[in-house]
MDAnalysis code that builds the backbone (N, CA, C; Angstrom):
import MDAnalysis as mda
import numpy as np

u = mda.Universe.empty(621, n_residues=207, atom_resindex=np.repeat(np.arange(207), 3), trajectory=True)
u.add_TopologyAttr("name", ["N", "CA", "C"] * 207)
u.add_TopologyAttr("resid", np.arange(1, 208))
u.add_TopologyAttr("resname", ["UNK", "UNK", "UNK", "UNK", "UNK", "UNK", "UNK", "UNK", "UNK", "UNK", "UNK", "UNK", "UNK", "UNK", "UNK", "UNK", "UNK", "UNK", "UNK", "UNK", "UNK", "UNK", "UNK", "UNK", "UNK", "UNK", "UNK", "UNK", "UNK", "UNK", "UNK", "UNK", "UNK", "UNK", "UNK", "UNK", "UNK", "UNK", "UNK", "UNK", "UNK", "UNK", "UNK", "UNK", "UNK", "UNK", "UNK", "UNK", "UNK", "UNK", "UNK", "UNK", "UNK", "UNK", "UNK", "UNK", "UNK", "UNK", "UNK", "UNK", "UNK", "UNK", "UNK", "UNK", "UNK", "UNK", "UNK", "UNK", "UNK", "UNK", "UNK", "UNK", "UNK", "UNK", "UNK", "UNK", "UNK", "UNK", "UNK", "UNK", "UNK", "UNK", "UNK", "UNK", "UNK", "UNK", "UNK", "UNK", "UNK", "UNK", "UNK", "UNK", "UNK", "UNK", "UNK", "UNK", "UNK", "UNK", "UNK", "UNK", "UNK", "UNK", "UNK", "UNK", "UNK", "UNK", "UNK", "UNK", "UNK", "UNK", "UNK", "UNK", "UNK", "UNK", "UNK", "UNK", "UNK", "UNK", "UNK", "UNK", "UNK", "UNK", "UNK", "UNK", "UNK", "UNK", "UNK", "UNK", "UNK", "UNK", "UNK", "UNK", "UNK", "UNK", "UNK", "UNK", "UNK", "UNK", "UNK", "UNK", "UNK", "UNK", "UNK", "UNK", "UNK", "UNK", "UNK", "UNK", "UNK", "UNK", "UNK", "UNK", "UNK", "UNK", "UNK", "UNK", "UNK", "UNK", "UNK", "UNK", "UNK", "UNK", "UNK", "UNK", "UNK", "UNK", "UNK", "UNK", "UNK", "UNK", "UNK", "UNK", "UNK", "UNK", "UNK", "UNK", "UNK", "UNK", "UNK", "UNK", "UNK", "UNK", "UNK", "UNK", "UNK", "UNK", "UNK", "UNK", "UNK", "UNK", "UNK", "UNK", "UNK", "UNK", "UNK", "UNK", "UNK", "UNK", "UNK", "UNK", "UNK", "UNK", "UNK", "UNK", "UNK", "UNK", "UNK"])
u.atoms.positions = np.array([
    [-48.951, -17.017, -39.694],
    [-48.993, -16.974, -38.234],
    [-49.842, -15.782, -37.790],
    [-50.644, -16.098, -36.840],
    [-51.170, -15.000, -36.318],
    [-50.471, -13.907, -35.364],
    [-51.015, -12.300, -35.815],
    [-50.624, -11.457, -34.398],
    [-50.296, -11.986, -33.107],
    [-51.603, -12.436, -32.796],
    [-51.232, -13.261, -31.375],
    [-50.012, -14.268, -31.096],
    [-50.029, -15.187, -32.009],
    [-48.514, -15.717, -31.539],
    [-47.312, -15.273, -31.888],
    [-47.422, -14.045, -32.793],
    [-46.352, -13.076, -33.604],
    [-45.810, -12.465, -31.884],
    [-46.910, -11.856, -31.114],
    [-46.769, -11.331, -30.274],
    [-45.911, -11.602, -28.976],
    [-46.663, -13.358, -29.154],
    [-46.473, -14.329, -28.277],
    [-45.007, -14.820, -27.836],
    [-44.153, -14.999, -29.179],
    [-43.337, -15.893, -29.337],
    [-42.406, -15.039, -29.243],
    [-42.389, -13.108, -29.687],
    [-41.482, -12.008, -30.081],
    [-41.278, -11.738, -28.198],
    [-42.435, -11.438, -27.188],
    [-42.544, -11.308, -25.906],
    [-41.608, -12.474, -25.503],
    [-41.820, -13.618, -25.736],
    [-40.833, -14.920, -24.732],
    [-39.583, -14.437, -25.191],
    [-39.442, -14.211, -26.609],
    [-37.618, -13.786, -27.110],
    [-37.455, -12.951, -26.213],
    [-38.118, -12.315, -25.712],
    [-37.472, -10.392, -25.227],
    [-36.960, -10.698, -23.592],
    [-38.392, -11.731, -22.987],
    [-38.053, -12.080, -21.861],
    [-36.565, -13.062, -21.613],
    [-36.497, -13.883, -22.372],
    [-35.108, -15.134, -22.725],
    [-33.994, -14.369, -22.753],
    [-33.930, -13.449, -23.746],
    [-32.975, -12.501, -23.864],
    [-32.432, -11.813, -22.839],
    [-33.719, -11.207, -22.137],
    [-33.129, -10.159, -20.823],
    [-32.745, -11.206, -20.219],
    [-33.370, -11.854, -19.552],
    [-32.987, -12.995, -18.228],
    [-31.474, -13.370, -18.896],
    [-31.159, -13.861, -20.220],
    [-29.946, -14.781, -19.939],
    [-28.634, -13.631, -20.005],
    [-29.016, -12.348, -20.012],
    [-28.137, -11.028, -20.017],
    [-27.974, -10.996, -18.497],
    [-28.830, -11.196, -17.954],
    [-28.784, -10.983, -16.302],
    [-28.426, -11.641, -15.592],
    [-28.694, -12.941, -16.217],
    [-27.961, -14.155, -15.490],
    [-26.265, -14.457, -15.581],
    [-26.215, -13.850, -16.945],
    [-24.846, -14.095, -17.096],
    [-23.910, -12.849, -17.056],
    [-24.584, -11.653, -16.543],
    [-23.747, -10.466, -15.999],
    [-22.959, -10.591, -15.144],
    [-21.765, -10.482, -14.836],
    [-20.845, -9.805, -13.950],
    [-20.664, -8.385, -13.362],
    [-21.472, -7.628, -14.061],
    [-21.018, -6.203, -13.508],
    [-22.411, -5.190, -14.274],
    [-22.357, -4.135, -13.115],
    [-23.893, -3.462, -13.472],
    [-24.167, -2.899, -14.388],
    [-23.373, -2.669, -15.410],
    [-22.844, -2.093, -16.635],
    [-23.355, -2.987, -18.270],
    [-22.929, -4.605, -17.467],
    [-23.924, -5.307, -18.639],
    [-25.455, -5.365, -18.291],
    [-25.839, -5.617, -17.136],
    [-27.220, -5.571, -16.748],
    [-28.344, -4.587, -17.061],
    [-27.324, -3.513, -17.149],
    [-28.138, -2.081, -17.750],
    [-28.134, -2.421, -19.609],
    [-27.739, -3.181, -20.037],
    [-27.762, -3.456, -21.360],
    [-29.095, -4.553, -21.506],
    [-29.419, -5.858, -20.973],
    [-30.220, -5.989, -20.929],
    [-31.650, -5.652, -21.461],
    [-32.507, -4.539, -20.788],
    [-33.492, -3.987, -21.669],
    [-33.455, -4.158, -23.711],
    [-31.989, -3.608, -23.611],
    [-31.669, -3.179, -25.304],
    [-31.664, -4.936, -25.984],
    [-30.845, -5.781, -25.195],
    [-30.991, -6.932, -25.770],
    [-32.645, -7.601, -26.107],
    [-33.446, -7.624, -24.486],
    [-34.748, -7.419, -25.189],
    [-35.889, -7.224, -26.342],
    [-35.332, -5.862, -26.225],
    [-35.850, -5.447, -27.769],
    [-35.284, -5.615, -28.765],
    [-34.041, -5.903, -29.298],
    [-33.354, -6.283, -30.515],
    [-34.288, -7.765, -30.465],
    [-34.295, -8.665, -29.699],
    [-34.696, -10.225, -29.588],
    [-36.339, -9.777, -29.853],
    [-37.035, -9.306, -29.125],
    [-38.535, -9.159, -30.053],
    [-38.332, -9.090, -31.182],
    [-37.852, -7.626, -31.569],
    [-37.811, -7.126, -32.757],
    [-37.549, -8.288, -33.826],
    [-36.577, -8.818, -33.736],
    [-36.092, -9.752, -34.113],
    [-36.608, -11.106, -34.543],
    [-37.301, -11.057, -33.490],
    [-38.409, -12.650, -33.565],
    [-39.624, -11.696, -34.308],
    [-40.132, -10.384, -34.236],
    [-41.204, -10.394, -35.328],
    [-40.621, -9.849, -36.620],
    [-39.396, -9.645, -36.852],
    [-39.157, -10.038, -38.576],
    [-38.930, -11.118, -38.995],
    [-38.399, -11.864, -38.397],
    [-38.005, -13.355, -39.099],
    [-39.688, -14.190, -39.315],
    [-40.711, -13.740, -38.723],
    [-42.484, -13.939, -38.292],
    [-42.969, -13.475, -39.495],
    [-42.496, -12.229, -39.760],
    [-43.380, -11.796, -41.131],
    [-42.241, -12.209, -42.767],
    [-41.443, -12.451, -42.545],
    [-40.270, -13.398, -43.317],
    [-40.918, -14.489, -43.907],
    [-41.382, -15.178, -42.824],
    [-41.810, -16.684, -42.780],
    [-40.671, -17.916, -42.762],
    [-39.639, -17.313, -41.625],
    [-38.998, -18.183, -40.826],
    [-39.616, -18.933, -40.541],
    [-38.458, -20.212, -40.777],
    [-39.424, -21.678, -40.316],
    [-38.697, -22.162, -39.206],
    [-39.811, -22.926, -38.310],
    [-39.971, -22.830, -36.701],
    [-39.900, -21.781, -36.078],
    [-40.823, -21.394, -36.066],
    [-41.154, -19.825, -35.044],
    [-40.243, -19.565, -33.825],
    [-40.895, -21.060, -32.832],
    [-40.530, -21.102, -32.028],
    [-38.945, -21.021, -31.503],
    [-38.273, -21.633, -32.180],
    [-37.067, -22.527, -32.560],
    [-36.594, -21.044, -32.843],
    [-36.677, -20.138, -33.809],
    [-35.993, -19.369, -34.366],
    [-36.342, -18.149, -33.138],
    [-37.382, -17.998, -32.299],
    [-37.405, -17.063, -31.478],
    [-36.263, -17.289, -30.215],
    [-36.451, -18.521, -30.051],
    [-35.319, -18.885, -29.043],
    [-33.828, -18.454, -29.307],
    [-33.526, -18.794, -30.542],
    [-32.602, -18.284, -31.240],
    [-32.044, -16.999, -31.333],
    [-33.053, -16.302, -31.907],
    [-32.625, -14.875, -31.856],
    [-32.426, -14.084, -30.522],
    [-33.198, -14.538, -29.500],
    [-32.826, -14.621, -27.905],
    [-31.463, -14.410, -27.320],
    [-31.056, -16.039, -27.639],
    [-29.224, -16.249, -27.507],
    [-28.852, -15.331, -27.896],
    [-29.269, -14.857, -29.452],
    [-27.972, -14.350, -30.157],
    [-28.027, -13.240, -29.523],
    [-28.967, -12.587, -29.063],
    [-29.235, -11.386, -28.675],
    [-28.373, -11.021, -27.238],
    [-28.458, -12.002, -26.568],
    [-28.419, -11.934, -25.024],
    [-26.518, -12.247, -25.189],
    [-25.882, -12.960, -26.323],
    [-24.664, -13.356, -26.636],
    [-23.858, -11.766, -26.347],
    [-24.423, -10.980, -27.985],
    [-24.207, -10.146, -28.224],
    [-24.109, -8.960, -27.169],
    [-25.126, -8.755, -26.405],
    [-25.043, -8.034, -25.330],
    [-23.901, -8.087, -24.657],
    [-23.739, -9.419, -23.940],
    [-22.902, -9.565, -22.906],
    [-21.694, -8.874, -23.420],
    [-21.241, -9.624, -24.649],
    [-19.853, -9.465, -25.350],
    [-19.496, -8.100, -25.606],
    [-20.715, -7.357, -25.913],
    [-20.349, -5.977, -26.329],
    [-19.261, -5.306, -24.789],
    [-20.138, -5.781, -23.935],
    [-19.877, -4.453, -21.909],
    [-18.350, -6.233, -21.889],
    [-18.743, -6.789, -22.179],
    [-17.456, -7.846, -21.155],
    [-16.724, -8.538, -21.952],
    [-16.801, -8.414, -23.512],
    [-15.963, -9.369, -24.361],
    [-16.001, -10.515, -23.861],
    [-16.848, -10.809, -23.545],
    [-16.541, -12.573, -23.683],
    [-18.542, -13.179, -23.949],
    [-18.109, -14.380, -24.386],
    [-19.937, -14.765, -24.704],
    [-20.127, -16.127, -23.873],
    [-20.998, -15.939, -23.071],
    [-21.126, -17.176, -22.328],
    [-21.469, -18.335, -22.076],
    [-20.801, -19.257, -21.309],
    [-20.805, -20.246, -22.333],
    [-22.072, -21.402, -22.027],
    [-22.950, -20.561, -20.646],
    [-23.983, -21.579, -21.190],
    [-25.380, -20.442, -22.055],
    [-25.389, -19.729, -22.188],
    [-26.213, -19.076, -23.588],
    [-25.967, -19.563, -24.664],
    [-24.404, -19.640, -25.168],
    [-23.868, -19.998, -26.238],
    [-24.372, -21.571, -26.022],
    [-24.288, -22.559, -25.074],
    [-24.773, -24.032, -25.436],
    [-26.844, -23.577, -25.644],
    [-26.919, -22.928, -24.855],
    [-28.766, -22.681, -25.082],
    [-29.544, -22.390, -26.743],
    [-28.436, -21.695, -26.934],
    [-28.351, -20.964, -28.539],
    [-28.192, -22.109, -29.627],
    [-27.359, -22.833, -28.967],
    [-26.896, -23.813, -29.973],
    [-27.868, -24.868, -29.892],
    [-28.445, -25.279, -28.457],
    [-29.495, -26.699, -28.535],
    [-30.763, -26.049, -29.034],
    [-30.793, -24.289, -28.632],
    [-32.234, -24.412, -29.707],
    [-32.426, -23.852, -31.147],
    [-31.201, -23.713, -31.834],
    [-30.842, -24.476, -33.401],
    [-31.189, -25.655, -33.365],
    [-30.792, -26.520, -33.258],
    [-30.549, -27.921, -33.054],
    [-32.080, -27.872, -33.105],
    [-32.484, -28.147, -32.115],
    [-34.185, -27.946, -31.903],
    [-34.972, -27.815, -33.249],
    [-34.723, -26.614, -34.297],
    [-34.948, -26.032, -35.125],
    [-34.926, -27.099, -36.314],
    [-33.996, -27.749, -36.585],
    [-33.462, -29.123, -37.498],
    [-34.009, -30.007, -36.716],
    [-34.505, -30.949, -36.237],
    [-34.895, -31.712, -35.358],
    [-36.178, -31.246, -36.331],
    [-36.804, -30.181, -35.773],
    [-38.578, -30.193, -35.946],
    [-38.414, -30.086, -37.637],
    [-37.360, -29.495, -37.965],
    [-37.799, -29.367, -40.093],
    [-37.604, -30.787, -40.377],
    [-36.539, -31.689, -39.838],
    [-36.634, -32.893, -40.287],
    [-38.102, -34.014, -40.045],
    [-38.347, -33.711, -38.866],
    [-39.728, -33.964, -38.782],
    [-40.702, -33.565, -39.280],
    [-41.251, -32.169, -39.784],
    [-41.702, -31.772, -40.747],
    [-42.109, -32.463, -41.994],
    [-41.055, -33.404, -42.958],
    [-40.781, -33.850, -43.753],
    [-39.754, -33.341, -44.439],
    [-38.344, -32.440, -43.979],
    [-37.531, -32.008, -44.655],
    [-36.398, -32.775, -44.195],
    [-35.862, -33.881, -44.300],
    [-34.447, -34.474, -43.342],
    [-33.859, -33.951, -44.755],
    [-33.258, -33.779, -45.355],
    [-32.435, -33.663, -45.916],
    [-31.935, -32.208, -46.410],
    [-33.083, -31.549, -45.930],
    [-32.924, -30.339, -45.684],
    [-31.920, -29.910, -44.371],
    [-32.518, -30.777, -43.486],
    [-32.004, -30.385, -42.190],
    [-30.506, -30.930, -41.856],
    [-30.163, -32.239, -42.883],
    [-29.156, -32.493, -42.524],
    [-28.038, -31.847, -43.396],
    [-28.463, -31.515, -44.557],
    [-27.732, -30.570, -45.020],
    [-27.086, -29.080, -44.477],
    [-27.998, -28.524, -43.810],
    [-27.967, -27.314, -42.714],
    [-27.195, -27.944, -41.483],
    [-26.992, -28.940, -41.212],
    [-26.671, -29.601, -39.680],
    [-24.730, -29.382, -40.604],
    [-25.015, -30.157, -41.459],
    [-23.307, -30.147, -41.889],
    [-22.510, -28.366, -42.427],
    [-23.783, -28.184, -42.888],
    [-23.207, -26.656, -43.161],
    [-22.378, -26.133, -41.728],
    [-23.782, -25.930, -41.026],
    [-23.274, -25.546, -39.692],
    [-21.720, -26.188, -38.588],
    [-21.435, -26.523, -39.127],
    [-20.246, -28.045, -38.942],
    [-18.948, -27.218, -39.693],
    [-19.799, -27.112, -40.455],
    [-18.449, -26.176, -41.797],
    [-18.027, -24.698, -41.426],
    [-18.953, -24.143, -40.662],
    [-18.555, -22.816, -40.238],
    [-18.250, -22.700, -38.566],
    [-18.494, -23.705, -37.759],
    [-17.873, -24.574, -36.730],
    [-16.653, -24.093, -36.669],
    [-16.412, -25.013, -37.795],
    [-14.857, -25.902, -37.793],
    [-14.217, -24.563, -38.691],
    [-14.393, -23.853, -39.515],
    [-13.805, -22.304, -40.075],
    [-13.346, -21.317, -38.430],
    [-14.514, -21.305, -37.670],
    [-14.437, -20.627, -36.967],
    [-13.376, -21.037, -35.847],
    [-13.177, -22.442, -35.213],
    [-12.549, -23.386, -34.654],
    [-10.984, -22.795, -35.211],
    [-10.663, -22.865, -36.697],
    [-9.297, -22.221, -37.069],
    [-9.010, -21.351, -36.750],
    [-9.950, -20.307, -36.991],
    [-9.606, -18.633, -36.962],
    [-9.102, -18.748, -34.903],
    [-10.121, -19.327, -34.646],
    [-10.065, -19.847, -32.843],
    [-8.192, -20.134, -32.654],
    [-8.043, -20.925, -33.188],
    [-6.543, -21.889, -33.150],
    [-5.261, -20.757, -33.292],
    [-6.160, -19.713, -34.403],
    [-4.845, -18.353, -34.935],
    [-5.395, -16.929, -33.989],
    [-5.982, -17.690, -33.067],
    [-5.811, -16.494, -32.114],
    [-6.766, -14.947, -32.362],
    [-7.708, -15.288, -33.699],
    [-8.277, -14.271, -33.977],
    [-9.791, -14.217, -33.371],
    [-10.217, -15.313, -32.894],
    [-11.504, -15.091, -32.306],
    [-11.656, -15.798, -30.495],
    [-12.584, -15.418, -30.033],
    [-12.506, -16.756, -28.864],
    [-12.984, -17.946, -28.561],
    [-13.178, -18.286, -27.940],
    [-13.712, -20.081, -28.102],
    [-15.348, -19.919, -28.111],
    [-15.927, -19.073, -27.536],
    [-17.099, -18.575, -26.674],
    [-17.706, -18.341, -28.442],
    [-17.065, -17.718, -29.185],
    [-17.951, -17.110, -30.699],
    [-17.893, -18.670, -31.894],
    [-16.836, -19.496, -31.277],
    [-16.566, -21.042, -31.938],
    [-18.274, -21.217, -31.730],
    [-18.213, -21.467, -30.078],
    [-19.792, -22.371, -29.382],
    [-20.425, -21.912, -30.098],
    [-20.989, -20.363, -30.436],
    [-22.039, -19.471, -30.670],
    [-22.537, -19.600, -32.416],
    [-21.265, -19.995, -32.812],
    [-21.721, -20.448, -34.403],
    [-23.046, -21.570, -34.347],
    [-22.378, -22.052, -33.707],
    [-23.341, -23.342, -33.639],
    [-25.073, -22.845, -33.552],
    [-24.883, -22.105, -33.235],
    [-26.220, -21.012, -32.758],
    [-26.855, -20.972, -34.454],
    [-26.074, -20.683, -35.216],
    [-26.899, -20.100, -36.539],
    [-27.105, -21.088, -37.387],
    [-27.411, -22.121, -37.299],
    [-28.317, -23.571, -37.783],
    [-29.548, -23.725, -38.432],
    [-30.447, -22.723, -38.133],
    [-31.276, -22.586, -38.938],
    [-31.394, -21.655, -40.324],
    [-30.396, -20.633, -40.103],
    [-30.039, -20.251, -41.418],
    [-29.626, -20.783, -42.365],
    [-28.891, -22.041, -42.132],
    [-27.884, -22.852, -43.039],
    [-29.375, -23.903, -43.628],
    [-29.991, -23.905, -43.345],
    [-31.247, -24.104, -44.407],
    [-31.580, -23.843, -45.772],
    [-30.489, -22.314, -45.767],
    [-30.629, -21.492, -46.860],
    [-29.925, -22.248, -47.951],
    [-28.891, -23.203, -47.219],
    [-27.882, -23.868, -48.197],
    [-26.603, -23.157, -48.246],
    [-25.470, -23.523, -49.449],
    [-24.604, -23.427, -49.302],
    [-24.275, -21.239, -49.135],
    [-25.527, -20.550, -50.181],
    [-25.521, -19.199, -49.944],
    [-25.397, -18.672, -48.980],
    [-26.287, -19.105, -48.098],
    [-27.015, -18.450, -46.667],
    [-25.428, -19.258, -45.603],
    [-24.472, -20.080, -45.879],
    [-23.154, -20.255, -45.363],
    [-22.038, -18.627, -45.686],
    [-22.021, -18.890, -46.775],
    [-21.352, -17.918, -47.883],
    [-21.830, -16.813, -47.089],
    [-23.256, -16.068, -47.198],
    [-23.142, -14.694, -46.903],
    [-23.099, -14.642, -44.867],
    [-23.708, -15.403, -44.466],
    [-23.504, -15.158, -43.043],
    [-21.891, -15.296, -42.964],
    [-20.732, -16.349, -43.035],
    [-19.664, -16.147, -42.894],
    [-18.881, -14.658, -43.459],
    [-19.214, -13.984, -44.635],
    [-18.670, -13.044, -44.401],
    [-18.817, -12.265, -44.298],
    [-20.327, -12.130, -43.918],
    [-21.123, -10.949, -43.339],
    [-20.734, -10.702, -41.849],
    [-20.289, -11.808, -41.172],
    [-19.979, -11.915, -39.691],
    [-18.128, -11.498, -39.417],
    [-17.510, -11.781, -40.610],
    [-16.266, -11.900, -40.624],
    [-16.066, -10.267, -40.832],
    [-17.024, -9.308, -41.824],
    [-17.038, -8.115, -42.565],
    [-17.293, -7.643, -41.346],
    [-18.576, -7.402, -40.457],
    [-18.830, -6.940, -39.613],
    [-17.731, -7.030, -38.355],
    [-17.301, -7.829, -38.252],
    [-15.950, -8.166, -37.085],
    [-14.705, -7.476, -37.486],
    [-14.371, -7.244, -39.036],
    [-13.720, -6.701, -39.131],
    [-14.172, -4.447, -39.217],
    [-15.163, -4.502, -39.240],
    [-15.402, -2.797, -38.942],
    [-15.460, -1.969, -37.878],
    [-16.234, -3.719, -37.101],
    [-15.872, -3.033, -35.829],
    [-14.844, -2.986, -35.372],
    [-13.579, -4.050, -35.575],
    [-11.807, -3.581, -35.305],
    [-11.937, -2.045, -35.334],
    [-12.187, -2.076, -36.278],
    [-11.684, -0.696, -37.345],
    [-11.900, 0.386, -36.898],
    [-13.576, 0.227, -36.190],
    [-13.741, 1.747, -35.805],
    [-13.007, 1.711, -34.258],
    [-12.864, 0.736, -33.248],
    [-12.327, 0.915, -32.064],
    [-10.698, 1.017, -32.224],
    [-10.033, 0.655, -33.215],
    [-9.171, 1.301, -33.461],
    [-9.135, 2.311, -34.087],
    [-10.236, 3.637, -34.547],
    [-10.370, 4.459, -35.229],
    [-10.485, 5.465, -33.464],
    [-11.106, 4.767, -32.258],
    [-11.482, 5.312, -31.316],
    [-10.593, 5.462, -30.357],
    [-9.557, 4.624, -30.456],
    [-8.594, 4.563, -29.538],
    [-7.582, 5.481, -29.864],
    [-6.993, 5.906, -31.043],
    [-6.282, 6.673, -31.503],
    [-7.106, 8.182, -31.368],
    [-8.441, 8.488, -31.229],
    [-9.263, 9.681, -30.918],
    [-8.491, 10.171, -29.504],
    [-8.726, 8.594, -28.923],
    [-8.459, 8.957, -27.356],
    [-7.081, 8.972, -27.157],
    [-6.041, 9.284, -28.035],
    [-4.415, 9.333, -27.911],
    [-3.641, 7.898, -27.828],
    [-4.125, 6.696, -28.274],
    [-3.514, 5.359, -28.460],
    [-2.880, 5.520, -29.826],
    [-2.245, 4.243, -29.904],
    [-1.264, 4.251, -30.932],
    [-2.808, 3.384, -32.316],
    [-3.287, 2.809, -31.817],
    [-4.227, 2.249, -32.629],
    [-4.162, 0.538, -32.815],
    [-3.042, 0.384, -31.973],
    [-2.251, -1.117, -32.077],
    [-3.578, -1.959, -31.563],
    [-2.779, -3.347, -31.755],
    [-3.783, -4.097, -31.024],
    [-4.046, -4.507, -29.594],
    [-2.543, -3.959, -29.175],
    [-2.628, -3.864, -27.388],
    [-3.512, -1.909, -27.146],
    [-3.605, -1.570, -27.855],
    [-4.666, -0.221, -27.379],
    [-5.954, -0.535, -27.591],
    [-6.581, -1.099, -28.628],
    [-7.590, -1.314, -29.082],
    [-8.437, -2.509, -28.289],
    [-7.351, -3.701, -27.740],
    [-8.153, -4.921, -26.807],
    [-9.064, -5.489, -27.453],
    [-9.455, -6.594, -26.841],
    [-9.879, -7.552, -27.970],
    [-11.313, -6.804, -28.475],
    [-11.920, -7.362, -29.422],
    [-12.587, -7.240, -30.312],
    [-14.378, -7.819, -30.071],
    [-15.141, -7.601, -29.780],
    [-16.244, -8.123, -30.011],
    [-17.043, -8.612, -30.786],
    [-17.219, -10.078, -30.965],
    [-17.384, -10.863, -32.475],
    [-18.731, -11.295, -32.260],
    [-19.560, -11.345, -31.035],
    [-20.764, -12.178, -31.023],
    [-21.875, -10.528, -31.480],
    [-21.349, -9.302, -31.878],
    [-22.605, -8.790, -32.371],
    [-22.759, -8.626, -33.469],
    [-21.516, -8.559, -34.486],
    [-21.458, -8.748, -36.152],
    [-22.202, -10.355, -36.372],
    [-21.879, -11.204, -35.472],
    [-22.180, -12.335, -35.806],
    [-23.911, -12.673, -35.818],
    [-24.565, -12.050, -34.832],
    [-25.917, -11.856, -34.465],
    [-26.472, -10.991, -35.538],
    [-25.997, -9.946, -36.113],
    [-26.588, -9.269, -37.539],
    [-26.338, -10.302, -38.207],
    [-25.384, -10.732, -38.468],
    [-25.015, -11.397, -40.184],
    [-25.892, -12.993, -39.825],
    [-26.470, -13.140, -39.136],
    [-27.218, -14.716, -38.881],
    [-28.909, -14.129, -39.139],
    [-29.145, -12.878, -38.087],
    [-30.609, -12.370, -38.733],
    [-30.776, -12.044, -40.417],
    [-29.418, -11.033, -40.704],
    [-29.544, -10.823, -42.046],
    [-29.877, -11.973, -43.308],
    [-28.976, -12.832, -42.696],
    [-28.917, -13.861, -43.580],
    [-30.476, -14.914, -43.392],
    [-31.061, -14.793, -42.149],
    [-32.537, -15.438, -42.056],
    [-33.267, -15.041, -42.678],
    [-33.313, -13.525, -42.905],
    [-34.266, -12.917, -43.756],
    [-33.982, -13.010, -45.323],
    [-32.717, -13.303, -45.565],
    [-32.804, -13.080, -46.935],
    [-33.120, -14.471, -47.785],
    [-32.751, -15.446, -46.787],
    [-32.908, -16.984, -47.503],
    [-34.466, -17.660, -46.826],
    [-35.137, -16.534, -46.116],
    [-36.558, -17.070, -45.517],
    [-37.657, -17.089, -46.834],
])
């Protein structure tokens, strides 16, 4: 791929990103986050570029959502739920064009993976450990599951590892600030930004 559309495609992520942070803000606090989502979503779209992520496009959109997910969730705990459907139709998107490509069986293999960590996530959903909003947002990481059954394996517990540190340190923070460290001091948990590393991580390593 050339600079120019390296440039091209990393600029639309940054713009997608901010806008769907802004659009889906409630309070001036996430909006000022914004910018940062931006640049994680360039950034983002030009490593997976020099990787040689497949569908540029598809995967810039992608890293967008995840970006703009992550944001929100960090300032408001919650991930919204039409980013999270945007995220998810342009995965989808992503399988669509590899099967056209000449890879269907690639893609439908990745389509069921993604199904499999769905429906994992859907449980953890049911036991009260995640929210429905990070269920939708799986759906988001579809083009990783390309990687096959690995690139399932390490994003699930790269996302699960990361969800669990960050518990860890806000209950490491709450007890700073004189809490007991419980889970009514600590409040819920933010899962869409471990989840947004462990989906890039995992793009790059199975690209």
């Amino acid at each position: 791929m050339s600079p120019f559309a390296v440039a091209l495609f990393a600029t639309g992520a940054a713009v997608v990103a901010a806008a769907g942070v802004r659009a889906a803000a409630t309070s001036p606090d996430t909006r000022r986050v914004a910018p940062g989502a931006a640049v994680a979503a360039g950034a983002a779209t030009v490593a997976l570029a020099a990787a040689g992520a497949p569908v540029p496009a598809g995967t810039a959109l992608v890293a967008a959502g995840m970006a703009a997910a992550a944001a929100v969730d960090a300032v408001e705990r919650r991930v919204p739920t039409g980013v999270a459907r945007l995220t998810g139709a342009a995965a989808t998107g992503t399988l669509v064009a590899r099967a056209a490509g000449g890879d269907p069986g690639g893609a439908a293999t990745a389509a069921l993976l993604t199904l499999a960590l769905v429906a994992g996530f859907a449980a953890l959903w049911l036991a009260r450990a995640l929210g429905f909003g990070d269920v939708r947002l799986a759906a988001g990481t579809a083009p990783a599951m390309l990687g096959g059954v690995p690139a399932l394996v390490l994003l699930a517990w790269g996302a699960l590892l990361g969800g669990g540190l960050v518990a860890l340190a806000r209950r490491a923070r709450a007890r700073r600030r004189g809490g007991d460290g419980t889970a009514g001091a600590v409040g819920s948990v933010p899962f869409a930004p471990p989840l947004a590393v462990a989906w890039l991580v995992t793009m790059l390593a199975v690209a």
